[in-house]
C-alpha positions, -999 to 999 in steps of 0.1 A, spaced: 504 304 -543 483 284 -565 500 285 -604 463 298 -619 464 322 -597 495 336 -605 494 331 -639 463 355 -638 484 380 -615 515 379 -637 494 386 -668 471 413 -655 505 431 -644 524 425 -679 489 442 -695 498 475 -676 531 481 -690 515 466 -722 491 495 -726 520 514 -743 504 498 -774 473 518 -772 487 548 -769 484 564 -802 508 598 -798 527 616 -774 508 650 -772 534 668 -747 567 676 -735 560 662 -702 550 628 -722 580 631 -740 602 633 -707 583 608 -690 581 580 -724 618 590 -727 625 581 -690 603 547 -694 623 538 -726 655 541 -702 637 516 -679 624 492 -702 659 488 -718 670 470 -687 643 452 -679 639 439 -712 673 419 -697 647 400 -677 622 398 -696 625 395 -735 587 396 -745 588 434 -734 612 444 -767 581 451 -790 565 472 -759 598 491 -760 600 494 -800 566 510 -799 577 533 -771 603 546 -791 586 548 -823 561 574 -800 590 589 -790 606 593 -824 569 605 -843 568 633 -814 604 645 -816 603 647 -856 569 664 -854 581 695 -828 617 698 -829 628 684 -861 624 719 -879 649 745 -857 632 773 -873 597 763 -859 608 760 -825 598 788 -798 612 801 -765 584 783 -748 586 749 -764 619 754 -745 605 764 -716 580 741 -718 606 709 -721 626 725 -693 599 723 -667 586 693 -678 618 674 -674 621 695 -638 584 676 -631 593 645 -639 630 645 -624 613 654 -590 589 625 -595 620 607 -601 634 617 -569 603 609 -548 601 574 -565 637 571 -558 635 580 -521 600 561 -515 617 531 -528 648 533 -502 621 539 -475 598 512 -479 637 489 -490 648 498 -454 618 489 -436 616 455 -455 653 451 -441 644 456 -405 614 434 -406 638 405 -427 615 411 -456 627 412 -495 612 431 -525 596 398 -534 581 388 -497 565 423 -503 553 415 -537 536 383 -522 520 406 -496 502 427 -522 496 400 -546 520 409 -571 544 385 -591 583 394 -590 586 416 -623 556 433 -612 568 445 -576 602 457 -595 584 478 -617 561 494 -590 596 499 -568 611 513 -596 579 537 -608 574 517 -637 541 513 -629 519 531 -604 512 517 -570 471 513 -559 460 535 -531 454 497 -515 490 488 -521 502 515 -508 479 515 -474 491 481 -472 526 492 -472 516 519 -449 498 491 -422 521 467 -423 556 482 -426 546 516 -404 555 542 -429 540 577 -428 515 580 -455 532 610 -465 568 591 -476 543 567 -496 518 590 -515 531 614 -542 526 652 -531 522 664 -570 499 657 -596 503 641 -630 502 671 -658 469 652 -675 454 653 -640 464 691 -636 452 699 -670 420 683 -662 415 706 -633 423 738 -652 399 730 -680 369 722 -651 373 757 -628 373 770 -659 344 755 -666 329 762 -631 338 799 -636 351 804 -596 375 833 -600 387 825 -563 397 789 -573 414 804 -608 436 820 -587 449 791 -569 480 787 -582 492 760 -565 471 735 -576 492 743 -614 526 744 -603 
């Protein structure tokens, strides 16, 4: 691969993980569980790769403003906050488990076709550290990444593709059939579970 070229590729996916800087609070428990879950990751990748530490600082200094803002006063704190933390880590635990299991899938399949983590990163156009962190749900695969995947290796778009949505994504869905006032499609519950 030409050394421009992946130059470009190895910066676009460092400015990903990057965009942790931009992110200027924390505004639920479900970002809590998931920034707490990325601060877990980071600290080993940061073994890697040192210029991730400040990425990682500011992750945690998100973490911290969030935690002293809604739990720091044990007198504020409600039976749903509580509920509300328990069922987001539940969420993101599951995510967990599907990232965990897509990852063994898609490793198994490399293995019977003599492919590593890295061959497949060359196949999508990703550099090592990026592959590692799509594997390891760092960052999010692309629909076209994941077709790819799907082509090449044979695995059922199903084993590939998350079956939940992200809580942003749900939230924006409540907030627009509100806004389309359909009762019927209120009462679809599944779409918010």
């Amino acid at each position: 691969m030409d050394l421009k070229i992946k130059e470009k590729i190895e910066m676009k996916e460092l400015k990903n993980i990057r965009e942790i800087n931009s992110i200027e609070k924390l505004d639920t428990e479900y970002d809590l569980q998931k920034a707490l879950l990325l601060d877990r990751k980071l600290r080993l990748m940061i073994k890697e790769d040192e210029s991730l530490k400040p990425v990682r600082k500011r992750l945690r200094k998100l973490i911290k403003d969030y935690e002293d803002k809604h739990w720091s006063d044990s007198t504020k704190i409600t039976d749903r906050q509580f509920l509300d933390a328990e069922k987001a880590e539940s969420d993101v635990n599951n995510e967990q488990e599907f990232i965990r299991q897509r990852k063994d899938i898609i490793l198994k399949k490399l293995k019977s076709f003599d492919m590593n983590q890295q061959e497949l990163g060359q196949l999508l156009g990703h550099g090592k550290t990026y592959i590692s962190e799509l594997m390891n749900g760092v960052s999010k695969f692309s629909l076209k990444d994941l077709l790819i995947i799907h082509h090449v290796l044979k695995i059922d778009l199903e084993k590939l593709i998350p079956p939940f949505l992200q809580n942003e994504t749900k939230e924006n869905i409540k907030q627009s059939i509100l806004k389309l006032n359909k009762p019927k499609l209120r009462n679809h519950k599944k779409i918010f579970s």
